[in-house]
C-alpha positions in Angstrom: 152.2 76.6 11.7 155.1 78.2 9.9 156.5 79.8 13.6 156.6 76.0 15.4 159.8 74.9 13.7 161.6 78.5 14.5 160.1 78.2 18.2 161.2 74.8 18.4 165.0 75.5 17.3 165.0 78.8 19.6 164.4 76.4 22.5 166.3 74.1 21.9 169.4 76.4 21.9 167.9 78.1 25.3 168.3 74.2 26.3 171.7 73.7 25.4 173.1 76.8 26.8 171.9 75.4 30.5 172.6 71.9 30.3 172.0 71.6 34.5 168.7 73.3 34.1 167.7 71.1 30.9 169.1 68.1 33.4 167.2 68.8 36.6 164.0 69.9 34.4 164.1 66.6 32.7 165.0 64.4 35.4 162.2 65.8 37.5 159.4 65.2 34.7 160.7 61.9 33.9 160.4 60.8 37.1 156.4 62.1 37.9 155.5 60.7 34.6 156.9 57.5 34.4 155.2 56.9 38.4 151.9 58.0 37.0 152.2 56.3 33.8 153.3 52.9 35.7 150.6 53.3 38.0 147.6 53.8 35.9 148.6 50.9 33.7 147.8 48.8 36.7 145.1 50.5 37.5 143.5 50.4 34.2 143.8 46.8 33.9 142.2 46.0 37.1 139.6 48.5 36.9 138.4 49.8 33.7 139.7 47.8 30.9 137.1 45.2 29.5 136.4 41.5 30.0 138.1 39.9 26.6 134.7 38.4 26.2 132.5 39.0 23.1 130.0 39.6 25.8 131.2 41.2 28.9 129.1 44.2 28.9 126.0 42.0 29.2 127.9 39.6 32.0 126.9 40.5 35.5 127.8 38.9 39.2 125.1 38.2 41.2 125.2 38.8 45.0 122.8 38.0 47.5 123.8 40.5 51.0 123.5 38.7 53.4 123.3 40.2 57.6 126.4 40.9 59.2 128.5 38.3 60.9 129.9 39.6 64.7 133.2 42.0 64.0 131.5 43.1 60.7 130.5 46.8 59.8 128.9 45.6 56.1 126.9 42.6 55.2 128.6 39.6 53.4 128.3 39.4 49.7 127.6 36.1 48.4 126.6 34.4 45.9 123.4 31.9 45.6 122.5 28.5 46.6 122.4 25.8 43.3 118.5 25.2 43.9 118.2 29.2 43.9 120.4 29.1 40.4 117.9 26.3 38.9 114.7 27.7 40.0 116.1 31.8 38.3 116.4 29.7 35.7 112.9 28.5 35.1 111.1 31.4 36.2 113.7 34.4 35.2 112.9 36.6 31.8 115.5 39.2 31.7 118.2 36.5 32.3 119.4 34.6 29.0 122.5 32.7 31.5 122.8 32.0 34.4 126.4 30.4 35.9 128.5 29.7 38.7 131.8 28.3 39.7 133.7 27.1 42.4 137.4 27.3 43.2 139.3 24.2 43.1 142.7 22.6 44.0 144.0 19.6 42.2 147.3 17.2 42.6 148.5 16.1 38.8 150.8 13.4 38.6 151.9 11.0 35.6 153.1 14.0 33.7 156.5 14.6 35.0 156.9 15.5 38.6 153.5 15.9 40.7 152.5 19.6 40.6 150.0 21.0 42.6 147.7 22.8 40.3 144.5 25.6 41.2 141.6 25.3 38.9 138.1 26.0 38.9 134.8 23.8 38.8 132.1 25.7 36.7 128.9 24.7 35.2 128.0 24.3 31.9 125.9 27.7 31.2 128.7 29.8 32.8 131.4 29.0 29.9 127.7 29.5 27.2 127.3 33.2 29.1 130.6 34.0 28.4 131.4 33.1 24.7 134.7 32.0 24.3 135.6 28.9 22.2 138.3 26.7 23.0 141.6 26.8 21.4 141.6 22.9 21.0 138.9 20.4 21.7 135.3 21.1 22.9 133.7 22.7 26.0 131.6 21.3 28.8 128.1 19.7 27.6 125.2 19.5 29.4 125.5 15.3 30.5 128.9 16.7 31.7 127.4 17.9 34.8 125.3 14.3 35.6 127.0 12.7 38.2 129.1 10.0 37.1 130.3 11.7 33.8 132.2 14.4 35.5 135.8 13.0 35.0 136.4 15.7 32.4 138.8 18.5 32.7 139.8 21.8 30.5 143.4 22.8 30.4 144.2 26.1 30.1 146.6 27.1 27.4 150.0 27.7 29.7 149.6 24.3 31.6 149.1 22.4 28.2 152.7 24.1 26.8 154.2 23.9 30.3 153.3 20.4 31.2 152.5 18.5 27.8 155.3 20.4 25.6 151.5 22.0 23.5 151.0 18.2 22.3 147.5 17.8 20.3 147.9 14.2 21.2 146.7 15.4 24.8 142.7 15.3 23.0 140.9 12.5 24.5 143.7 11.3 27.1 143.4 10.6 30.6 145.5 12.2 33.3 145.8 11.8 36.6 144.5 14.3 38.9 143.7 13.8 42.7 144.5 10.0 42.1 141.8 9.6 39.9 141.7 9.8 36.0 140.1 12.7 33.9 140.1 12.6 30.0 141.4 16.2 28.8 138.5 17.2 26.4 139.8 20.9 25.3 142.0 23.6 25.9 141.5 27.3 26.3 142.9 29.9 24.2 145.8 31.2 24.9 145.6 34.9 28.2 142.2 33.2 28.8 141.9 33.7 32.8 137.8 33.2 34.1 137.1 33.2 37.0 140.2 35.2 38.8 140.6 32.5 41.6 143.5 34.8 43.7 143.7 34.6 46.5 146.7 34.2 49.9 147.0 30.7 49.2 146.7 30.1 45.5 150.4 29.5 44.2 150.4 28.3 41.3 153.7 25.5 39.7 155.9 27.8 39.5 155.3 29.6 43.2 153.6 32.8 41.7 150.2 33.8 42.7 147.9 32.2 40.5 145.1 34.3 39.3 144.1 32.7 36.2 143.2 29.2 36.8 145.2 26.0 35.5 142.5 24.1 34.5 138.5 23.4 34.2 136.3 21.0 35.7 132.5 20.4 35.5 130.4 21.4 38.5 127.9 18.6 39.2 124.7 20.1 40.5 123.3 18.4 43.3 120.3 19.0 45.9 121.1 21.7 48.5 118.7 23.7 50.7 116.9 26.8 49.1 117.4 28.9 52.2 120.8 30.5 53.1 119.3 30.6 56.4 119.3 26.9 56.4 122.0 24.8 57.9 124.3 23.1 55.3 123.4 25.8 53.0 126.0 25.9 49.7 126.8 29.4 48.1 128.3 29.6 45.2 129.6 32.5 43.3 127.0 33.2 40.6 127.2 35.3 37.2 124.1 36.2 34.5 123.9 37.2 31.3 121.9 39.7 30.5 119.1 39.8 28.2 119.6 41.2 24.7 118.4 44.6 25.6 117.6 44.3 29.3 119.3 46.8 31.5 121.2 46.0 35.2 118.6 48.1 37.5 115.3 46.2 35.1 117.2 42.6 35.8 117.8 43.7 39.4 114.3 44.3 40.1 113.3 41.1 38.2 116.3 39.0 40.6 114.5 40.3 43.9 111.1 39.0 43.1 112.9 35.6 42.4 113.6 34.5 45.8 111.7 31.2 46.9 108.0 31.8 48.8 108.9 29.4 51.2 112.0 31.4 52.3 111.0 32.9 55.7 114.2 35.3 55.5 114.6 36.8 51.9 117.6 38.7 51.6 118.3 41.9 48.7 120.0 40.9 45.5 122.5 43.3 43.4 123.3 42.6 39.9 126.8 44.5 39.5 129.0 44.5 36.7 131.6 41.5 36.7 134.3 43.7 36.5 133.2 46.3 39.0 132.7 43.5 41.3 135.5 41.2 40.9 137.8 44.7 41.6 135.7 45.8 44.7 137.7 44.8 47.5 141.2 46.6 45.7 139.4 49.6 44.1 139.7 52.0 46.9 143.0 51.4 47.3 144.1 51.7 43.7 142.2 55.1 43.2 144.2 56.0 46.6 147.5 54.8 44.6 146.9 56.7 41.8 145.6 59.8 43.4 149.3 59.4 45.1 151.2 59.6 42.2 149.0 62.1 40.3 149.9 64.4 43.4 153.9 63.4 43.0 153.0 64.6 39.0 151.6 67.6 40.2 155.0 68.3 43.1 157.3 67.5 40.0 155.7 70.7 37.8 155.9 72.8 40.4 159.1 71.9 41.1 159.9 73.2 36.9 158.1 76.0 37.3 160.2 77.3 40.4 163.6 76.2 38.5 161.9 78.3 35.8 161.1 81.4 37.7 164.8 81.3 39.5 166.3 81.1 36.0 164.5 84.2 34.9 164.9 86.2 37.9 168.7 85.8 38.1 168.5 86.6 34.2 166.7 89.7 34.8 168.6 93.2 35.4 168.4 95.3 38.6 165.8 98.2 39.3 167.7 100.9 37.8 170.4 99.5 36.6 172.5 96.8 35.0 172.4 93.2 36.3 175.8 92.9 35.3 175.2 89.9 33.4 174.2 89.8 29.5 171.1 90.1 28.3 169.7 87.4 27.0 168.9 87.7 23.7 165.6 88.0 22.4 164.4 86.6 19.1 163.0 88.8 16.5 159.2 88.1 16.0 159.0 89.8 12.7 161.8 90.4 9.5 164.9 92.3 10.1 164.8 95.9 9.5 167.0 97.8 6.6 168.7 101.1 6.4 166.4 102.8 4.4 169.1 105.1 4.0 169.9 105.6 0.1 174.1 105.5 0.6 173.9 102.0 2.4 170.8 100.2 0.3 169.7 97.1 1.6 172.0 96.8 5.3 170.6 94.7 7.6 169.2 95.8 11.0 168.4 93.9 13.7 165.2 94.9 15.5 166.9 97.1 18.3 169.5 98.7 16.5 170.4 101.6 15.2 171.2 102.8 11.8 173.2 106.3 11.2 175.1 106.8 8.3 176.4 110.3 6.8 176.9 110.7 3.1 177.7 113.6 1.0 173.9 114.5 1.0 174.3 114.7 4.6 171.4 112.1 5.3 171.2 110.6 8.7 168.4 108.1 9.2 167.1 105.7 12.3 165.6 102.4 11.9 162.9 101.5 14.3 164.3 104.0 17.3 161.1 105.1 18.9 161.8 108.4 18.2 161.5 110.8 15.2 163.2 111.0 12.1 163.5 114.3 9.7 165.0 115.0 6.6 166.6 116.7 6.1 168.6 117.8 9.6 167.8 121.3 10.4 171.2 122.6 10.4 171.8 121.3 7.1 172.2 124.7 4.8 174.0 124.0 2.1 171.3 123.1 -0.4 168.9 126.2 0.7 165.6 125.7 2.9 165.9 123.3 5.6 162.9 121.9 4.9 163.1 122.0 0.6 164.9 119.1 -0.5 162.7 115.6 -0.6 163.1 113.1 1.6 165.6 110.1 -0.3 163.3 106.8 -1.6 161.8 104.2 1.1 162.6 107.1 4.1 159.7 107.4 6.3 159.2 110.9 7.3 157.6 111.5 11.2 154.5 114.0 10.7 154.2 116.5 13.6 152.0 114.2 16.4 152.4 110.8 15.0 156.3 110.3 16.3 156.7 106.7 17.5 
């Protein structure tokens, strides 16, 4: 730990001395990362960030396959018939909600200029299954879906600030929608969006594809056929809540033994996760995306790695001989060395030096030379024996066979 702040300021002045390097090297990652970062943010939130529902790992979409239509290579997901929905619900146990909803364009006028709004029309057990309270008001009730008391509608939070300036006063009063009135009864909270109703031709009032919808309306349930075989047959897209501790494959067994006796052509049912299913048709091309951009990551550190090898390989001397360009230096791993010589105490050395001094003791002394050092020099004769006089303090003395 104590070595990162020196390798940090040792690299940081290799930087500076090659601003273009530190430039193109910069540029280069900047540019991978920010694609793959931009990328997988959009990715996440389509594909793997949760529901903002207190239960949306027990919320499921339930689709019926039905056979392929001519020009088709997979059989059409759908949803399930209202007298399907009300019979799952009498008969299912792994179940606790069942709901479904149906996309819905609307015409408001008396509140300003008429704007052409997309909603929804969901039932009553769809807005239970998922848990949300309203921001203002109430939620749909159960006489809500009778016919005759379905003049109701829930705004969503952007259309009451956009259109009604976030009045409270907007409780209880009628608007005008498709020339006939509905009493506003709630309001969602605010980056509330169920069901996603995009699609090529949902534009919301200010020209942007809506995906969220603008507002709620009750879904009156009336007789349809059981059979999606049958003519006049009316699918709806259909969501469950699963069972407190009821697994998808246990409720997708129970959902296939559901189907009506009378059916003469019973078709398979899937229970898939709401959002795995509501991001099936983009998903394969948002993994391609990001596989895309992960491979532009990968192109961008190669392309530092060969400004990094051509850096150190025009840095680097010639076979034999001298590049003819400095050396770069090299920073000392360990504490600088000093003269142990007994004239000079305490001079600094750098690793790669080399220390000799002469005094009147005639010492000469190397530092870390990779070769041996004696005392004293065996021409010295002037204080008797060669080899009688002690080496001077701190002077490490090379034994015969253990020179460095």
């Amino acid at each position: 730990m104590e070595s990162i702040p020196r390798d940090l300021r040792f690299a940081a002045r290799g930087l500076r001395r090659s601003p273009a390097f530190t430039a193109a090297a910069v540029v280069t990652l900047a540019l991978g990362i920010g694609a793959t970062t931009a990328v997988f943010s959009v990715v996440y939130g389509i594909l793997f960030r949760p529901l903002p529902f207190p239960n949306a790992g027990r919320l499921v979409r339930v689709v019926q396959l039905l056979p392929e239509r001519p020009g088709q290579s997979s059989r059409l997901r759908a949803g399930l018939t209202p007298d399907q929905i009300t019979e799952w619900r009498a008969t299912s146990r792994t179940l606790a909600e069942i709901g479904y909803y149906s996309p819905r364009a609307a015409v408001m006028t008396g509140a300003g200029a008429p704007v052409r709004l997309h909603g929804a029309q969901v039932s009553v057990s769809l807005f239970r299954a998922l848990g949300v309270p309203p921001f203002m008001g109430r939620l749909f009730a159960g006489e809500d879906e009778q016919p005759g008391n379905e003049h109701v509608v829930v705004l969503g939070h952007d259309t009451w600030r956009a259109r009604f300036g976030s009045s409270e006063a907007i409780l209880d009063h009628p608007i005008t929608m498709n020339d006939r009135a509905y009493r506003v009864i709630g309001v969602m909270p605010e980056g509330f969006g169920f069901p996603s109703i995009a699609s090529s031709s949902s534009l919301d009032a200010s020209g942007e594809f809506a995906d969220a919808p603008e507002f709620w309306m009750p879904l009156v349930a009336r007789p349809r056929p059981a059979s999606p075989a049958a003519r006049g047959m009316s699918l709806v897209r259909t969501y469950a809540l699963l069972g407190s501790g009821v697994t998808v494959e246990q409720a997708t067994a129970e959902a296939n033994t559901l189907m009506p006796a009378h059916v003469k052509a019973r078709y398979p049912v899937e229970l898939v996760n709401a959002r795995v299913e509501e991001a099936r048709a983009v998903r394969p091309t948002l993994l391609l995306f990001q596989a895309a951009v992960l491979f532009v990551l990968f192109i961008a550190c190669v392309n530092v790695v060969n400004l990094l090898l051509a850096r150190g390989a025009r840095s680097a001397p010639a076979p034999g001989g001298s590049s003819g360009m400095p050396s770069p230096r090299r920073r000392s791993s360990g504490p600088r060395g000093v003269c142990s010589d007994p004239c000079s105490p305490g001079r600094s050395l750098s690793s790669s030096a080399r220390c000799r001094h002469s005094c009147s003791r005639g010492c000469r002394t190397s530092a870390w030379t990779g070769s041996s050092s004696r005392w004293p020099p065996r021409s010295q004769s002037a204080r008797g024996s060669s080899w009688g006089l002690p080496p001077p303090p701190g002077f490490f003395v090379a034994m015969p066979g253990r020179d460095r």
